[in-house]
C-alpha positions in Angstrom: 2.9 1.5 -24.3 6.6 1.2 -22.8 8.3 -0.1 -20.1 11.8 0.4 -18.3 14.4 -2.4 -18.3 13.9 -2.9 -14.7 12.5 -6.0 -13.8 9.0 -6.3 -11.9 9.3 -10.0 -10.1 12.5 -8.7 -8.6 10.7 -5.8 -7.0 7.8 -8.2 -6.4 10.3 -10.2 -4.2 12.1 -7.5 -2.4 8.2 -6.1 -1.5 7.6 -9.5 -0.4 10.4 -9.9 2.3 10.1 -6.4 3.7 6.3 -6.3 4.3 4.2 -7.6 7.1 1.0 -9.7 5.9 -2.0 -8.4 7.7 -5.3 -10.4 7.8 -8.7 -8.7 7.3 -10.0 -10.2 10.5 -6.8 -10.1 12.4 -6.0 -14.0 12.0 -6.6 -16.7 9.4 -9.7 -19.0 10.6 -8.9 -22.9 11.6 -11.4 -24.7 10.5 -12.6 -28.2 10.1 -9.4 -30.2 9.0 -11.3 -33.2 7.2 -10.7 -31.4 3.5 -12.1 -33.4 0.3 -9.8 -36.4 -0.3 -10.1 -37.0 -3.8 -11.4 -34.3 -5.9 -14.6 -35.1 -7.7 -14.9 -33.9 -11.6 -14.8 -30.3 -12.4 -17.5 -28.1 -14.6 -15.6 -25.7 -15.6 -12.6 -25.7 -18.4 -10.2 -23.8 -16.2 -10.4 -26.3 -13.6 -10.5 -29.9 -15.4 -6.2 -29.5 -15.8 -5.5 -28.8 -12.4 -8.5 -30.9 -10.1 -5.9 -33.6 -9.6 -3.5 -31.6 -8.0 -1.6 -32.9 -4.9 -2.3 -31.6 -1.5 -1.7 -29.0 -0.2 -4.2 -27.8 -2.7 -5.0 -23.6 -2.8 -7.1 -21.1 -4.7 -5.9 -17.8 -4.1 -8.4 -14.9 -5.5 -8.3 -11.2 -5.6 -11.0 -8.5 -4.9 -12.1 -7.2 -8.3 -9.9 -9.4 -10.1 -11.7 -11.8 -12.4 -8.6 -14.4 -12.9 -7.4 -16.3 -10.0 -4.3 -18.4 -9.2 -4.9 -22.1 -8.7 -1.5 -24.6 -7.7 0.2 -22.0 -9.9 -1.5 -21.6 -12.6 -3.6 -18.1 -13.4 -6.9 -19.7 -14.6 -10.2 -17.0 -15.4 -12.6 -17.1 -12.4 -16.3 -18.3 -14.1 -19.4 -18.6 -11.8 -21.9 -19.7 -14.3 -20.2 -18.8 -17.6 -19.3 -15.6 -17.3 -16.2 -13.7 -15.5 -16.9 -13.2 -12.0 -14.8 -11.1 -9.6 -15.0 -11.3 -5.9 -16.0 -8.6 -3.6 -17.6 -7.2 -0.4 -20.3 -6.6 0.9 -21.5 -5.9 4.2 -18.3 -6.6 5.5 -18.2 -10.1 4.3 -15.8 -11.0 1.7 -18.1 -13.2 -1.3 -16.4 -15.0 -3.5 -18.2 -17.7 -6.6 -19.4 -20.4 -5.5 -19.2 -22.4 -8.5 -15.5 -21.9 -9.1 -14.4 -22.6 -5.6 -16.5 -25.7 -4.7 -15.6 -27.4 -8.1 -12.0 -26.6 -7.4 -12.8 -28.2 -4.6 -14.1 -31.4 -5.6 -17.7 -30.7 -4.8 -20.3 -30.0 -7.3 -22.9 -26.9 -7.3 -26.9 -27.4 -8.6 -29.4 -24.3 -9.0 -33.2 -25.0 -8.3 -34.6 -21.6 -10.1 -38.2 -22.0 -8.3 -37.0 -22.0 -5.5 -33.9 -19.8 -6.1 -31.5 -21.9 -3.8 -28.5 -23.4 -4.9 -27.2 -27.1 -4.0 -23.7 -27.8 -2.6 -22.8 -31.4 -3.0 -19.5 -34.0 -2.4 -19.4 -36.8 -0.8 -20.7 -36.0 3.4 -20.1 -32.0 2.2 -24.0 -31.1 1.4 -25.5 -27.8 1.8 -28.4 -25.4 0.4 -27.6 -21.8 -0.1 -30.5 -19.4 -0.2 -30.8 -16.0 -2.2 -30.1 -12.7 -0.4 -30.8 -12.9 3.4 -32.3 -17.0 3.6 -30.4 -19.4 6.2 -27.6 -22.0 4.9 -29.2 -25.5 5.1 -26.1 -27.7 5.9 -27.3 -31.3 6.3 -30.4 -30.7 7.0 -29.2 -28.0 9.9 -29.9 -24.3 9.6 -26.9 -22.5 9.8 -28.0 -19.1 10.7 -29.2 -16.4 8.4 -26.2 -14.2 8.3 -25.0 -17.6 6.4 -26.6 -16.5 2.5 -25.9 -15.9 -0.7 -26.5 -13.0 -3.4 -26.5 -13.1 -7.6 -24.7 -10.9 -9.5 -25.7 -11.9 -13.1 -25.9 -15.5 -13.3 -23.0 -15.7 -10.5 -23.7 -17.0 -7.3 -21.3 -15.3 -4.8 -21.1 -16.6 -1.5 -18.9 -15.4 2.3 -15.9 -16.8 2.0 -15.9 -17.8 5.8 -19.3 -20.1 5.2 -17.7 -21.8 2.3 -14.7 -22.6 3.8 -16.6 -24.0 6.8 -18.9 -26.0 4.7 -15.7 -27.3 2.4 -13.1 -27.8 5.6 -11.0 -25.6 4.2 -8.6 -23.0 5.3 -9.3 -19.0 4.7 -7.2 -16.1 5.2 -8.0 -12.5 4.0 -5.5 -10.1 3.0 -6.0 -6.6 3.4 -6.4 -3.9 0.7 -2.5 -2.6 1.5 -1.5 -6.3 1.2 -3.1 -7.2 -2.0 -6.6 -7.9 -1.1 -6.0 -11.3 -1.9 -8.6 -14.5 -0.3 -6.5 -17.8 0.0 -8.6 -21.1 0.0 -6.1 -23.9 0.9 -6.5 -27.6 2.4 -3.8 -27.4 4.7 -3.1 -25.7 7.8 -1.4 -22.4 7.0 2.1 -21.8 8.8 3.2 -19.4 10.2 5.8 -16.6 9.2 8.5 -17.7 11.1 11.4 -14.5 11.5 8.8 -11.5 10.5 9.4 -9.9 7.7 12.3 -11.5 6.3 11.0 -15.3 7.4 10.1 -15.8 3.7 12.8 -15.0 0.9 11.1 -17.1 -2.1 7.9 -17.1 -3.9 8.0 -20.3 -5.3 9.0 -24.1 -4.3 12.4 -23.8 -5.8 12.2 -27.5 -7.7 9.1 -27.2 -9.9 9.2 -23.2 -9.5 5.2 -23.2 -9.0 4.0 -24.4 -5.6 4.4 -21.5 -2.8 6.0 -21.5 0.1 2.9 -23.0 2.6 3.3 -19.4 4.3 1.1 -16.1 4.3 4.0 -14.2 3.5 5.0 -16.9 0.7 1.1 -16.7 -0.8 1.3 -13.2 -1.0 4.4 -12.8 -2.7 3.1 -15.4 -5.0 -0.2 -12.9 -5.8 1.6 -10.0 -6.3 3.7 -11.5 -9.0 1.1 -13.5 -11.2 -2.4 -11.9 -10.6 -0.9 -8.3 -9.5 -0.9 -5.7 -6.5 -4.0 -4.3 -5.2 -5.7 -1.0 -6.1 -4.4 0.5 -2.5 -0.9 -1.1 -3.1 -0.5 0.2 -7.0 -2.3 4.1 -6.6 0.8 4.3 -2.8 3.4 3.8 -5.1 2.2 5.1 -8.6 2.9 8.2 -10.1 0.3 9.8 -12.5 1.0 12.7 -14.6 -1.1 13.8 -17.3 -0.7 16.4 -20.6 -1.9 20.0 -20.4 -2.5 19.4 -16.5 -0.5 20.6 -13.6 -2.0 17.9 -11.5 -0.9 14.8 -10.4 -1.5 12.0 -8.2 1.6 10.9 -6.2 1.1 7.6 -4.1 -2.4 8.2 -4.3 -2.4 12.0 -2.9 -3.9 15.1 -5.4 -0.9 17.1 -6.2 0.5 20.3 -8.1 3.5 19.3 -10.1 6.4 22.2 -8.6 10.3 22.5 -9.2 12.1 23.4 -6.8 14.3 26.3 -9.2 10.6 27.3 -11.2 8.0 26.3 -8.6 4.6 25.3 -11.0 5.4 23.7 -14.2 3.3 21.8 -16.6 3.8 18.4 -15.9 4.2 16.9 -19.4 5.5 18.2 -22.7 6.0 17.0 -26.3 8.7 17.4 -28.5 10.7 15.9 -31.2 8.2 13.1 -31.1 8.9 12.8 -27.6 7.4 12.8 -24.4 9.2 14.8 -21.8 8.8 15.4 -17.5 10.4 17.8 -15.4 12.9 15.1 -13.7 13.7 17.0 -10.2 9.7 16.3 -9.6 9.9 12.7 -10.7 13.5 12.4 -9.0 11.7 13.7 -5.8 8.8 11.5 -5.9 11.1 8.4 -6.3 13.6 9.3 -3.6 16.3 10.2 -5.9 18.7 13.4 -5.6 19.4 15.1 -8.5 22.5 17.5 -9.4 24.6 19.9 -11.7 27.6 17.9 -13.5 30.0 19.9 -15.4 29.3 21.3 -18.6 25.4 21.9 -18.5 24.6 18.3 -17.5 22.1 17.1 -15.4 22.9 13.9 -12.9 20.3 11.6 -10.9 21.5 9.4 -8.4 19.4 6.3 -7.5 20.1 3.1 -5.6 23.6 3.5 -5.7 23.6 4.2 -9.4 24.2 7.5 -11.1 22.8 9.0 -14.8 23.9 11.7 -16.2 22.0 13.9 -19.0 24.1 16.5 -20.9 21.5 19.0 -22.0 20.2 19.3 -25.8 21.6 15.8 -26.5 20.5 12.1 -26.9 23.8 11.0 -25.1 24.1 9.8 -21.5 26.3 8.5 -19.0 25.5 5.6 -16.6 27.7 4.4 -13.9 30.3 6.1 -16.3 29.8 4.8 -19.4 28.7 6.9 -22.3 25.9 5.6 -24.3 23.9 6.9 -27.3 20.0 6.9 -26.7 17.9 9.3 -28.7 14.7 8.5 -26.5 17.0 9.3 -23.9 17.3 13.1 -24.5 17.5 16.3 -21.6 16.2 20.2 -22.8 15.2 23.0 -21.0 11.5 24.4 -20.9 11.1 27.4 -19.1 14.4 27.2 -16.9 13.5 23.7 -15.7 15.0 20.3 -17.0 12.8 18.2 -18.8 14.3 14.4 -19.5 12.4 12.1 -21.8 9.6 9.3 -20.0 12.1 6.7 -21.1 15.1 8.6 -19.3 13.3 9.3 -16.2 12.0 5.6 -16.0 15.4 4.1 -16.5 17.1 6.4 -14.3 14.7 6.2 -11.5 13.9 2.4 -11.7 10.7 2.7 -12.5 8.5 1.3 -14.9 6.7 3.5 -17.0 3.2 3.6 -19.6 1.8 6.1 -21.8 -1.9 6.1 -23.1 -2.1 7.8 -26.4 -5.5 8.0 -25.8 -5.8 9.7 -22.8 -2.6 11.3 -22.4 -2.3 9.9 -19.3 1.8 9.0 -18.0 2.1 6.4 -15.2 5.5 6.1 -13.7 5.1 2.6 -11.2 7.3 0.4 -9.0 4.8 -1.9 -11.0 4.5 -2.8 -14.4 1.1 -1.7 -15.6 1.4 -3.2 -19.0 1.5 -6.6 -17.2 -1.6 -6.8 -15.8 -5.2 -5.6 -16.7 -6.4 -4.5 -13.1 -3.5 -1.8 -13.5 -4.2 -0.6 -16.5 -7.9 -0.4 -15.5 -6.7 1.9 -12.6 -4.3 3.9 -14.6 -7.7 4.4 -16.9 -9.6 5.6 -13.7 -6.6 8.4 -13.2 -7.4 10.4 -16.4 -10.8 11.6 -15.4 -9.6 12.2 -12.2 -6.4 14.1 -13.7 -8.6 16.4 -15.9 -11.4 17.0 -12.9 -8.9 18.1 -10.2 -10.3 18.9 -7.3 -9.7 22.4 -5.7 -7.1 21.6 -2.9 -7.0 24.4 -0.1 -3.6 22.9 1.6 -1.9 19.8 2.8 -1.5 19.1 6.2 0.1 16.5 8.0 -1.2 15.1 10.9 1.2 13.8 14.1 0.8 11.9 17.4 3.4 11.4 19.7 4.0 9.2 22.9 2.0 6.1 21.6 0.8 3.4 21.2 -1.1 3.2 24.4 -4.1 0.3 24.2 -7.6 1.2 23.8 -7.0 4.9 23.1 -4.7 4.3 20.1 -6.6 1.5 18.7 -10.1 4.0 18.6 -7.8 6.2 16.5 -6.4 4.2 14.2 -10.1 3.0 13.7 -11.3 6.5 13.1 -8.9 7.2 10.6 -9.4 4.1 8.7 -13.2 5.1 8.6 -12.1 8.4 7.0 -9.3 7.5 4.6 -6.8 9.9 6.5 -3.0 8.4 7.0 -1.2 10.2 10.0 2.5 9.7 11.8 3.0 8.5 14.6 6.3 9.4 17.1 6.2 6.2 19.1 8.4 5.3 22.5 9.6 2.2 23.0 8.1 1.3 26.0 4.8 1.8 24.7 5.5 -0.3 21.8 6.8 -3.7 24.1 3.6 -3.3 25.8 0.4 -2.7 23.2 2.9 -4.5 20.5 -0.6 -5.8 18.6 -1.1 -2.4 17.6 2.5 -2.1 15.4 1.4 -4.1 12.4 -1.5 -2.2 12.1 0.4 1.1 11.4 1.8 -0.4 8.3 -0.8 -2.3 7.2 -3.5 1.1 7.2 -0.6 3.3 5.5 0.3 5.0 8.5 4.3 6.6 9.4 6.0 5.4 12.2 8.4 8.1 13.6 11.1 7.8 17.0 9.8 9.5 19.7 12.6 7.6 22.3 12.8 4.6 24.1 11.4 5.7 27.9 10.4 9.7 26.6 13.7 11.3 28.0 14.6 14.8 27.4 17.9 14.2 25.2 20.2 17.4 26.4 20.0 15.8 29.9 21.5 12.7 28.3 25.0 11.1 28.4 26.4 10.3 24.4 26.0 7.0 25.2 22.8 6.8 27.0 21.1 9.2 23.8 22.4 7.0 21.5 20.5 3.9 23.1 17.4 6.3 23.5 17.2 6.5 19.6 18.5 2.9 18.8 16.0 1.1 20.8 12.9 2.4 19.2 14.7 1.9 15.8 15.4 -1.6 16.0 12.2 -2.6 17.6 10.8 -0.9 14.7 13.2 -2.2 12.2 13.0 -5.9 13.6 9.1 -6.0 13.2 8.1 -4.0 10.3 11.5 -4.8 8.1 12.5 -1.1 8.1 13.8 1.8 10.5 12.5 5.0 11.2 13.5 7.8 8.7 12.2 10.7 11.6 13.0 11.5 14.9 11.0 13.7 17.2 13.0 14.4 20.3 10.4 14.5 23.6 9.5 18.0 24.2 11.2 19.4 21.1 14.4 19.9 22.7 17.3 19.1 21.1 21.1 20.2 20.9 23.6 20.3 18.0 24.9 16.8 19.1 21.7 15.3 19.1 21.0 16.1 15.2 25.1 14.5 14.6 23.5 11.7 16.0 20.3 11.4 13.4 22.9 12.1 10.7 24.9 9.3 11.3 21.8 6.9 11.1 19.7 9.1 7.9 17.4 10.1 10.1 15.7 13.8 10.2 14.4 15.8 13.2 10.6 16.1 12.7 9.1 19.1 15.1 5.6 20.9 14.6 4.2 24.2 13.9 0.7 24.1 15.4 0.6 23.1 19.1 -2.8 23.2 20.3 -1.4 21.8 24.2 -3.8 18.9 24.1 -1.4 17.5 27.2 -2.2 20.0 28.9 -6.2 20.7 28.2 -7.6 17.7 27.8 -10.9 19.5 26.0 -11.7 18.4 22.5 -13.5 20.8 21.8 -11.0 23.9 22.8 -8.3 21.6 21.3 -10.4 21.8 17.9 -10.9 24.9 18.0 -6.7 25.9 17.8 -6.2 24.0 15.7 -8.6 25.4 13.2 -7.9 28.5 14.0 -4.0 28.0 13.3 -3.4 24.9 10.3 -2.4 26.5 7.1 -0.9 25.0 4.4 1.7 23.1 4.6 1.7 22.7 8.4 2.7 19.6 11.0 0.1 19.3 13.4 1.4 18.1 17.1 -1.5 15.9 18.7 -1.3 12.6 21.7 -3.1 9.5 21.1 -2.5 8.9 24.6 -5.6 11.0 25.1 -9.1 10.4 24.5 -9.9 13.9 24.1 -7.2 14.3 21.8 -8.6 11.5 20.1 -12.2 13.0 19.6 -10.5 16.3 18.8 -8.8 14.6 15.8 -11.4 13.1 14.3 -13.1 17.1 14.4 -10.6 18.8 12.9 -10.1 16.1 10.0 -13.8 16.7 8.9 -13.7 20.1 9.2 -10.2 21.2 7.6 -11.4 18.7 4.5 -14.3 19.8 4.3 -12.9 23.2 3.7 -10.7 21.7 1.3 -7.6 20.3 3.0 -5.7 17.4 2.5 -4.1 15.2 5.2 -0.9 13.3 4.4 1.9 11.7 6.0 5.3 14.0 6.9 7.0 12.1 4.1 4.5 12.8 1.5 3.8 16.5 2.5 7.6 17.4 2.2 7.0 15.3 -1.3 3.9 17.3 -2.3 5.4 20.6 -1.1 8.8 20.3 -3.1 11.2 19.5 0.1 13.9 17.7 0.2 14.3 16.1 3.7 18.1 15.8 4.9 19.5 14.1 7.0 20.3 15.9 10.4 18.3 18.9 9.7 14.9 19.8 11.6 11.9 20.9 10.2 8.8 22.4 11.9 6.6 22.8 8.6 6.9 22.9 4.8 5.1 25.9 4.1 
């Protein structure tokens, strides 16, 4: 197993201030501020060198994660001896009770007659009853949805009832935030600035305590217990010997060149393993290019490598260095690069498993963490039992967010696991602006559809130039990055118009199946041209501003994937499909 020389907690920290935290329920619960003063003696190992910890005390745990991070240090999670990991179930997140009360300060019995368990601390007493019995809280019934389940000899308990019972503070992360459950004895504050409120991960003069933030816990997570399934498979890359699948950000994918179209993804040589690196440059953003003399260059963040072909030299920000790992060959007209080239060149960290022939190329280092390489495992059946993929489709809806409508939609596609892009107006975003986390947070694209929906050739240069910078720094200023599309309202557009997106990297993002839904307002006739129209490759053209367009969406998602389609983002179906999007150029499909 390898890695690049890039560093991970410097990508952990950039994540951090660029991201938005979202909460499972929307807000973290204030609760019952009287938290245990003094600790009282721990029964587990793990816990005895941190129980006298000063306040603010916290206990941050992940889903499916069997270590947890406690005052900053990463301590295994035990529930009655064995590992536990916490997870949900019914909508509830359950964590151990064991581990989290004794953290706590408060000690946990187990009557097996009468399978209840006994939660004990000073005026902190409670009885917990197996699967579906009330919580007895001195004495009181707290209602049956209040219980507890075994897994093993772990008692797991909601996270909401324990932190009720303790007087603690609970906030949930969400899967694209690192599925992370913070216990804490102090009020949580809040994220002052957005996303770049919070610049550190740790308390800079004993460089373990977080920042008392959301933001600042989260960064924490991601650096010592790891990212979330959801956050490592959206920005992973798996490749895999003999197959010409792959799995970019999560999405099934053919691996394509652009000179030599399909390719084999991987191929040995020399004892080496080599990739085709315009796929891999494509997947990380990266534009590749013909030097002089045969050689190949990749340009990424401001740095460019340079491969001269059939050799182990290369050239970096131009200086020549000699790496035989980092050799570039030819394999049926396409350029191949070695793993260790492509992983250095791109940024990326990198891991090969002998044993499965599995290659994961990762903004995070999967050699650091078990969870990871216990996903990476999960890729290799998946890599060898590709499913038969009809098409990819993207899915767009333009002249949101408005309210109720959007909300049901972004609830629907949640439900089905379907990530869309949405061409949003300004003035629809200052007044549903609830709704604009939540496009980040569910791994949707936000696109600029104008700031008041005015046709731009009817526009002064000045007054265009404010339609498309409003909705890009609302954007910018509350999910920490701008807009890479622009959809200009009715599709009408003039050569000075796509000058302007140039100047600010931005593409013109049209459609090539229009089914009217403005002007029908039938789901079901809407549906039906739809179906009768997607192909591969395709940008669909829908409104969330309409309920029927709404119930139309939701039809044509099970039906076109059910026949075998895929639906992905604009920026990932130009990724899948082998297109590289420039700026000030329009594109209607990628067919």
């Amino acid at each position: 197993m390898r890695k690049s020389r890039l560093l991970f907690i410097f990508f952990v920290f950039i994540y951090g201030v660029f991201s938005i935290t979202a909460a499972r329920a929307g807000v973290y619960y204030t609760l019952t501020a009287d938290a245990p003063a003094a600790p009282g003696k721990a029964g587990a190992e793990p816990q005895e060198s941190i129980a006298d910890q000063p306040s603010p005390r916290y206990l941050l745990m992940q889903i499916s994660n069997p270590k947890a991070l406690c005052n900053g240090s990463v301590v295994p999670l035990s529930g009655g001896g064995t590992p536990a990991v916490p997870f949900y179930k019914d909508g509830a997140v359950m964590v151990p009770l064991r581990f989290a009360a004794e953290y706590f300060g408060l000690s946990v019995g187990w009557e097996p007659v009468s399978q209840r368990a006994t939660l004990s601390g000073g005026s902190k007493n409670a009885v917990f009853a197996l699967d579906g019995g009330p919580v007895l809280q001195n004495a009181a019934a707290a209602g049956p949805e209040l219980s507890a389940v075994k897994a093993g000899d772990t008692l797991y308990v909601p996270v909401g009832t324990l932190a009720q019972l303790l007087g603690l503070y609970v906030h949930t992360y969400d899967q694209n935030s690192g599925d992370f459950i913070l216990l804490t004895d102090q009020p949580l504050g809040a994220d002052e600035g957005g996303p770049s409120g919070v610049v550190q991960a740790h308390d800079t003069a004993d460089n373990s305590a977080p920042i008392h933030t959301l933001e600042g816990y989260k960064t924490l997570g991601i650096a010592l217990l790891g990212p979330s399934e959801a956050m490592f498979n959206a920005h992973t890359l798996f490749l895999r010997c003999g197959s010409t699948h792959a799995i970019v950000n999560g999405y099934d994918a053919t691996v394509e060149t652009m000179d030599t179209g399909p390719a084999a993804p991987i191929r040995t040589a020399d004892g080496h393993v080599y990739v085709p690196l315009e796929f891999c440059a494509r997947y990380a953003g990266a534009r590749t290019g013909t030097a002089p003399d045969g050689m190949l260059s990749v340009t990424y963040g401001g740095e460019t490598s340079v491969f001269p072909l059939e050799s182990g030299y290369y050239i970096k920000q131009g200086k020549w260095a000699l790496n035989p790992s980092f050799a570039a060959i030819r394999f049926d007209g396409a350029v191949y690069v070695t793993a260790e080239a492509a992983a250095d060149a791109l940024g990326l960290y990198y891991s090969f498993d002998e044993d499965t022939q599995v290659l994961t190329f990762s903004a995070y280092d999967t050699d650091s963490f078990d969870t990871l390489r216990q996903f990476a495992a999960g890729a290799a059946e998946r890599l060898l039992s590709a499913p038969g993929i009809t098409g990819y489709l993207a899915l767009t809806f333009d002249d949101g967010p408005l309210g109720a409508s959007t909300a049901r939609l972004l609830d629907g596609l949640k439900d089905r696991g379907v990530r869309a892009t949405f061409f949003v107006c300004n003035y629809r975003l200052m007044e549903y602006p609830n709704l604009i986390p939540r496009y980040k947070e569910e791994g949707h694209e936000l696109g600029n559809h104008g700031a008041a929906h005015a046709v731009m050739t009817r526009l002064s240069d000045s007054e265009a130039d404010a339609e498309i910078d409003a909705t890009n720094d609302t954007i910018l200023s509350r999910l920490g990055s701008a807009p890479k599309f622009f959809r200009p309202p009715g599709g009408i557009y003039s050569d000075s118009v796509l000058a302007d997106l140039e100047e600010r990297s931005m593409s013109c993002i049209l459609w090539s199946v229009d089914p009217k839904d403005w002007l029908f307002r039938d789901a079901e006739k809407v549906a039906e041209e739809i179906l009768a129209a997607a192909r591969d490759g395709d940008i669909i053209l829908l409104h969330d501003v309409y309920s029927s367009s709404v119930d139309a969406a939701f039809e044509i998602i099970d039906a076109l994937e059910a026949a075998g389609y895929k639906f992905l983002t604009v920026s990932d179906l130009a990724l899948v499909k082998g297109y590289e999007l420039k700026a000030g150029s329009v594109y209607s499909s990628f067919r």
